[in-house]
C-alpha positions as CSV (number, residue, x, y, z in Angstrom):
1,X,1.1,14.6,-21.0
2,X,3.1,17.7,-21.5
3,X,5.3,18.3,-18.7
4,X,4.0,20.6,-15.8
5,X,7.0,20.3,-13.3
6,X,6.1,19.8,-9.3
7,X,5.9,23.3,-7.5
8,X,8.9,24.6,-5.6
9,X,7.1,25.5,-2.8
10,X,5.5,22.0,-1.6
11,X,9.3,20.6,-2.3
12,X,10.7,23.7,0.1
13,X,8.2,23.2,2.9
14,X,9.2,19.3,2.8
15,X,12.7,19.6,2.7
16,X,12.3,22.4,5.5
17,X,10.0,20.4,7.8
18,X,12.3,17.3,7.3
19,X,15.3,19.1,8.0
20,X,13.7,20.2,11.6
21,X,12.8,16.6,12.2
22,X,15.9,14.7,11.1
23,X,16.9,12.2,13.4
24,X,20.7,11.5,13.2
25,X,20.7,8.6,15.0
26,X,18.1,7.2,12.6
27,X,20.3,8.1,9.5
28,X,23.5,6.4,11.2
29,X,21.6,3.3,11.7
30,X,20.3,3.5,8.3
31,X,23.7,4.1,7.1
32,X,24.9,0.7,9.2
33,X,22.5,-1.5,7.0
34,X,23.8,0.0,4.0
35,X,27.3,-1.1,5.0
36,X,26.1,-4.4,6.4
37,X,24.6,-5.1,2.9
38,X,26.7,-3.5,0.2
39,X,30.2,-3.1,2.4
40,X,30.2,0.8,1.8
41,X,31.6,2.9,4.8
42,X,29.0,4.7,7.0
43,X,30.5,7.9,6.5
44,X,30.4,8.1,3.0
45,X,26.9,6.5,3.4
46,X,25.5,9.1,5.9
47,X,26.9,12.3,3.1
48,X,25.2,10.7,0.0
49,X,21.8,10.0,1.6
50,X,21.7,13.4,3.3
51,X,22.9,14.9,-0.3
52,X,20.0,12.4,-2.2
53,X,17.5,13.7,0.3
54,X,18.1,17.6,-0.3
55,X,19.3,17.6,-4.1
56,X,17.1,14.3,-5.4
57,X,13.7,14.2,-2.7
58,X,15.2,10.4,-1.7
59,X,13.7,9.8,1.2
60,X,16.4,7.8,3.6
61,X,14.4,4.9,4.2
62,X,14.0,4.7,0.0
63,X,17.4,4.7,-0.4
64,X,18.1,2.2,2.0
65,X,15.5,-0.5,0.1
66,X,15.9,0.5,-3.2
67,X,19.5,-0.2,-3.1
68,X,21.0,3.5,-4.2
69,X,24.2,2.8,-2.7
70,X,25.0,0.3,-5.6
71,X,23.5,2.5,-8.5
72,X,24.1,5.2,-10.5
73,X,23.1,8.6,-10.8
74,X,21.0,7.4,-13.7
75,X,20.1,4.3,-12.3
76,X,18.7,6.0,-9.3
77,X,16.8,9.1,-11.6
78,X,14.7,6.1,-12.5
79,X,13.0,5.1,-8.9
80,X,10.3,6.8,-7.6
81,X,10.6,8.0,-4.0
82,X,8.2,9.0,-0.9
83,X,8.9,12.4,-0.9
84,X,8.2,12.4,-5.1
85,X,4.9,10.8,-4.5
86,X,3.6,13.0,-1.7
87,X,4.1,16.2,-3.6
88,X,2.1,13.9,-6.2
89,X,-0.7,13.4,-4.1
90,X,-0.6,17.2,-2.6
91,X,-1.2,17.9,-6.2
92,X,-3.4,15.5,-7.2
93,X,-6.3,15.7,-4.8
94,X,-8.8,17.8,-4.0
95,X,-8.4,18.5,-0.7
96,X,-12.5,18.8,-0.2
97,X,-12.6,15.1,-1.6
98,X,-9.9,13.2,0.1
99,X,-12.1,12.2,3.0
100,X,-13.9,9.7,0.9
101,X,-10.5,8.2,1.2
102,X,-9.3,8.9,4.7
103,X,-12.4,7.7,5.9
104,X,-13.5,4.2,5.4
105,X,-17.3,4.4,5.8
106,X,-17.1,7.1,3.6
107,X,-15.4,5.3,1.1
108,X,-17.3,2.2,1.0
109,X,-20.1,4.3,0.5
110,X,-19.1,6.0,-2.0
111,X,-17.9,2.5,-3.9
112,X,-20.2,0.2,-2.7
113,X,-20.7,-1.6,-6.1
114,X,-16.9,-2.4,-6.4
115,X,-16.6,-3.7,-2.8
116,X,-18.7,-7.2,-3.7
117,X,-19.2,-7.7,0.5
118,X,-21.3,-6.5,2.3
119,X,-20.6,-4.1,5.3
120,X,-22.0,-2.2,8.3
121,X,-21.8,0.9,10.2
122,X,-21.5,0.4,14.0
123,X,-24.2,3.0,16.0
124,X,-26.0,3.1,19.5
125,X,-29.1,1.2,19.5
126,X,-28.1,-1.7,16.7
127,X,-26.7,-4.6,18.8
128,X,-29.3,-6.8,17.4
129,X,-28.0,-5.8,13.7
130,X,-24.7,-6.2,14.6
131,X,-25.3,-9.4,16.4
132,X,-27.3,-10.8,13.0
133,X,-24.8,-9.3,11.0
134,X,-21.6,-11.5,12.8
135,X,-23.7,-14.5,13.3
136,X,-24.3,-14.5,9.7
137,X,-20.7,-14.1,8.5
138,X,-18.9,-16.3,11.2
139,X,-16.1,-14.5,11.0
140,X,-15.4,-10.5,10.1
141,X,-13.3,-8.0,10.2
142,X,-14.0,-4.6,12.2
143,X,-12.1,-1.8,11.6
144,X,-11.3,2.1,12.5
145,X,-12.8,4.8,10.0
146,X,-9.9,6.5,9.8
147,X,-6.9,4.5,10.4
148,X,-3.7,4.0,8.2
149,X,-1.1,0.6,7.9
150,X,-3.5,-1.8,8.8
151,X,-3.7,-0.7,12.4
152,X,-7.2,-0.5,13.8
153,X,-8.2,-3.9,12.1
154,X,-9.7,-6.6,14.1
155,X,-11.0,-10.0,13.3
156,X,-13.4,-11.0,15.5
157,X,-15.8,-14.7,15.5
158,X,-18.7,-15.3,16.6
159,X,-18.2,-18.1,18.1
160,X,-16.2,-16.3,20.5
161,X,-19.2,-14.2,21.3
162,X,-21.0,-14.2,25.0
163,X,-22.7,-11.2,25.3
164,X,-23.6,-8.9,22.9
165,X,-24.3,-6.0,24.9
166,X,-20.5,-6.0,25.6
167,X,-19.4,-6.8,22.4
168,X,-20.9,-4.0,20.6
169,X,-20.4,-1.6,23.8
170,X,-16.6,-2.5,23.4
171,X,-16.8,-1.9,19.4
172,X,-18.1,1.3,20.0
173,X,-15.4,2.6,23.0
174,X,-12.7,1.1,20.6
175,X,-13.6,3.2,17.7
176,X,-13.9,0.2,15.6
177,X,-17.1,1.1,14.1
178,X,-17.5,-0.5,9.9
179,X,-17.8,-4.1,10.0
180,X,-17.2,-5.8,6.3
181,X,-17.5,-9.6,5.5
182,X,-14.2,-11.3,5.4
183,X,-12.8,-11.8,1.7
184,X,-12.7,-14.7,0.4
185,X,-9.5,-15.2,-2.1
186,X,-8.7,-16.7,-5.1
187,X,-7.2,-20.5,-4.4
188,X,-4.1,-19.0,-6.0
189,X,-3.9,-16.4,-3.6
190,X,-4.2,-18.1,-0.7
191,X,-1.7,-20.6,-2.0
192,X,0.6,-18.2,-1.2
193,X,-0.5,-17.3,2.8
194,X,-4.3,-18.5,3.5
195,X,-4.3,-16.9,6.8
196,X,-4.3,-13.2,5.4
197,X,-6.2,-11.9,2.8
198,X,-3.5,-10.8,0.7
199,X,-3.9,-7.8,-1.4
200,X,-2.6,-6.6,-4.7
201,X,-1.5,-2.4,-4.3
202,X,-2.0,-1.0,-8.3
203,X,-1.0,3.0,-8.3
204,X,-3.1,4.4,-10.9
205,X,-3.3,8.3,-12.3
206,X,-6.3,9.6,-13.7
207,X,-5.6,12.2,-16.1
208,X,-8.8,13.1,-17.4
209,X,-9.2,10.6,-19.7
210,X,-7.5,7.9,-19.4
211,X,-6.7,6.1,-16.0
212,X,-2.8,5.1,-16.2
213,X,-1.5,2.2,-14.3
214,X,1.9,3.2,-12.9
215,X,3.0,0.3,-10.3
216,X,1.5,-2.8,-9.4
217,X,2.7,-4.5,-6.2
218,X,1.6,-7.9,-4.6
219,X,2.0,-7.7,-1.2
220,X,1.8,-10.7,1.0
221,X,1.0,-11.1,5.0
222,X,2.0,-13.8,7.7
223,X,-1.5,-14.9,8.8
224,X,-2.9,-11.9,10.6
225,X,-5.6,-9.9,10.1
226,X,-2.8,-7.6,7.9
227,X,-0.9,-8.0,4.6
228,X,1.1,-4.7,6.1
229,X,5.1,-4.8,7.3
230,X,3.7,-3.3,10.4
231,X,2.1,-7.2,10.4
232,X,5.0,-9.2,9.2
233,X,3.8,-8.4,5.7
234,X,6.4,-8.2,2.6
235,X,5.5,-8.0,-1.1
236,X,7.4,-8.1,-4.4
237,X,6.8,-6.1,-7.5
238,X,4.6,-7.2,-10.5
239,X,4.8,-6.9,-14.3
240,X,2.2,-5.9,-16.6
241,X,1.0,-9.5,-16.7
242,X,0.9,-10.0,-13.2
243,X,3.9,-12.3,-13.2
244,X,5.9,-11.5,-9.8
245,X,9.5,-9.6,-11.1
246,X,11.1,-11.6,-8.1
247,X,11.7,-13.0,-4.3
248,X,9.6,-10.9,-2.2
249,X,11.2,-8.4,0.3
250,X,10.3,-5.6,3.2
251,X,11.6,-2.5,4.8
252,X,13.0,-4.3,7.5
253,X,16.1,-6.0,5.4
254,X,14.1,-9.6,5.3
255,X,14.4,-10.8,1.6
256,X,12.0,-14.0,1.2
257,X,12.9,-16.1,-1.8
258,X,9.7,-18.1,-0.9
259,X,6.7,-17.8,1.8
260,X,8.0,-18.4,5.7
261,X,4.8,-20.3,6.5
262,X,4.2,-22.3,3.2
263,X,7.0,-22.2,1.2
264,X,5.8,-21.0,-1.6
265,X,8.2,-19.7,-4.5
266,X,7.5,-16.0,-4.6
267,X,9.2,-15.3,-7.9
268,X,6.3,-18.4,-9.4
269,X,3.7,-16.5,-8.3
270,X,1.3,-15.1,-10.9
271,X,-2.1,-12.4,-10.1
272,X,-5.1,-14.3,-11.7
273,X,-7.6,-12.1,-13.8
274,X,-5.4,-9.4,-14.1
275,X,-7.1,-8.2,-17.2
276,X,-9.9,-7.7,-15.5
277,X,-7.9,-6.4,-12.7
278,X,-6.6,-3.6,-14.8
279,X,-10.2,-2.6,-16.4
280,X,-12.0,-2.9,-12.4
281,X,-9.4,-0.1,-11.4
282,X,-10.0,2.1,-14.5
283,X,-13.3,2.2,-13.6
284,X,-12.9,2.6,-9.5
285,X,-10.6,5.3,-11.2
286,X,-12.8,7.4,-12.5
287,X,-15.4,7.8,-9.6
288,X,-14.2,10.8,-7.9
289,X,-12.0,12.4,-10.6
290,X,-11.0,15.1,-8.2
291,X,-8.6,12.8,-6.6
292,X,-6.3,11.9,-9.9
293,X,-3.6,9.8,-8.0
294,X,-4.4,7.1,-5.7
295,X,-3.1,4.0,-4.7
296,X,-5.6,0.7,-4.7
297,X,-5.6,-2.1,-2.7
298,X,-7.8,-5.0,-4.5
299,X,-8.1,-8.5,-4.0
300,X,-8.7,-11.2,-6.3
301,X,-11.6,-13.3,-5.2
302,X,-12.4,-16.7,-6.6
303,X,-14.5,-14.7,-9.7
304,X,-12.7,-11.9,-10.1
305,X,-11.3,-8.5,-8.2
306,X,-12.8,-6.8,-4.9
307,X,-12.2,-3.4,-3.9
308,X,-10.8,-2.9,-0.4
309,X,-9.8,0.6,0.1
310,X,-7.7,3.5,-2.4
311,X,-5.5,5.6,-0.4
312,X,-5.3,9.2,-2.2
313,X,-1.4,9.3,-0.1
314,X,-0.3,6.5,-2.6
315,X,2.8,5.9,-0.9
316,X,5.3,3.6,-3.6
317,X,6.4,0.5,-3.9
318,X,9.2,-0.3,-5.8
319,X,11.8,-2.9,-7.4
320,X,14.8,-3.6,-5.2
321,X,17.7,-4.4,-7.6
322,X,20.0,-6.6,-5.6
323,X,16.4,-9.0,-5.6
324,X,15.3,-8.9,-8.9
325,X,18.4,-7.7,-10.5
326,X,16.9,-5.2,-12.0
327,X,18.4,-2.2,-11.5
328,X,15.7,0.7,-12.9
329,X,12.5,1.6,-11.3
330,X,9.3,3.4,-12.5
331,X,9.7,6.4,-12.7
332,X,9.5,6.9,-16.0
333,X,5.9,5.7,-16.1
334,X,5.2,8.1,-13.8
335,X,6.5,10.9,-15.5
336,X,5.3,9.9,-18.7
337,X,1.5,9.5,-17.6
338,X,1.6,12.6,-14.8
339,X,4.0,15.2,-17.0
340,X,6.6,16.1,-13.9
């Protein structure tokens, strides 16, 4: 696509509104990991990421994972950064269509066909369907509308079940009103952690015409109900194939060479169907256009992929080059589907 350049004025606002929110202290400590992982000085530390954040939208947290302290100008002009990608998804979506996205019941809704589970909306008066609906399933998952990092999801059995009068009273004062079937993963998948359904994050812009895959992401969790680092969750980058690019890693400094609870070699791991994984996201793509740049979280099931949410805020995940050695990022791809 020809190049169309992001607006100044989003990129003013942001740099404005972070500037009136900066935390020092934060930066500082930010700062400290930097020198406790590449031996630079905090001083010279605190000036480049406050320079990256007003002269190159690097968000400090990004250059702390991304490793910026040990790359170069050019190096760095390759990774795509928070900031970057929310004057993306300011951009790229309608603002009278991203509640199908903010809101879950919405969304499933609105793709019901690619969710392959099936799901229901907590009301007054439908204890009995509730009660069926559990009973049926064993085991689901209940979760808040509108919620974001995996907070407001719940598992909940049946078996742990007294009274359903209470149960669905308390589902109802807790907000926690779409119940979905619990995903069942593909054996290689839960080779990795069986405890969490672990899903696969694919960043995908829709210009028109064609639906561009820009950054796929594997991200693995620790058992809970959550694949999210607000759960223990990490995740490690993935190449076209699907082949995993190396050891998995967080936001938190924890690099894991292989799974914590199973020991499974992250770097060995590979996504199963991704062909089909790449042609079921060009289709979930193109089903409200109005929202061009969204970030999907899928899971591979035993025959093939399953829809779990797109998120039009498609955050990024990246490579960290002191993991994979790799030292660019994807930028590029960006640019060269999006024109910025």
């Amino acid at each position: 696509m020809p190049s169309t350049g992001l607006s100044l004025g989003p990129k003013l606002r942001y740099l404005v509104e972070r500037a009136r929110r900066i935390d020092v202290g934060s930066v500082i400590e930010r700062a400290k990991e930097v020198r406790d992982q590449h031996g630079k000085a905090v001083p010279l530390v605190v000036a480049d990421m406050l320079w990256s954040a007003a002269r190159r939208d690097v968000a400090f947290q990004d250059y702390v994972d991304y490793d910026f302290a040990t790359l170069s100008r050019a190096e760095r002009a390759t990774f795509m950064t928070h900031p970057v990608s929310m004057q993306l998804a300011a951009r790229y979506a309608d603002p009278g269509h991203r509640v199908t996205f903010e809101d879950k019941i919405a969304f499933n809704r609105r793709f019901d066909r690619f969710l392959r589970r099936e799901w229901l909306v907590v009301e007054a008066g439908n204890v009995g369907a509730v009660r069926d609906f559990v009973e049926r399933h064993g085991t689901i998952v209940a979760k808040v509308p509108v919620s974001h990092m995996g907070l407001g999801v719940h598992r909940y059995h049946a078996a742990d079940v007294d009274d359903w009068e209470s149960f669905h009273r308390g589902l109802l004062e807790r907000g926690e009103l779409l119940l979905e079937e619990l995903i069942v993963q593909h054996p290689d998948i839960a080779a990795v952690c069986p405890g969490t359904v672990n899903t696969t994050r694919i960043t995908a812009f829709n210009d028109g015409s064609e639906v561009h895959i820009l950054a796929i992401a594997q991200k693995f969790g620790r058992g809970a109900v959550s694949d999210q680092m607000s759960f223990g969750g990490f995740y490690t980058m993935l190449d076209d194939a699907g082949h995993a690019i190396g050891a998995g890693y967080d936001s938190h400094g924890h690099v894991h060479e292989t799974h914590p609870d199973t020991g499974f070699p992250i770097a060995d791991f590979r996504l199963p169907f991704m062909p089909e994984v790449r042609a079921f996201v060009q289709q979930a793509a193109r089903i409200v256009p109005q929202v061009q740049y969204v970030g999907w979280d899928v899971v591979v099931a035993p025959d093939g992929p399953v829809l779990v949410e797109g998120n039009w805020g498609a955050g990024v995940y990246e490579n960290k080059p002191s993991v994979t050695g790799i030292r660019t990022g994807h930028k590029p791809r960006y640019r060269q589907a999006i024109g910025f």
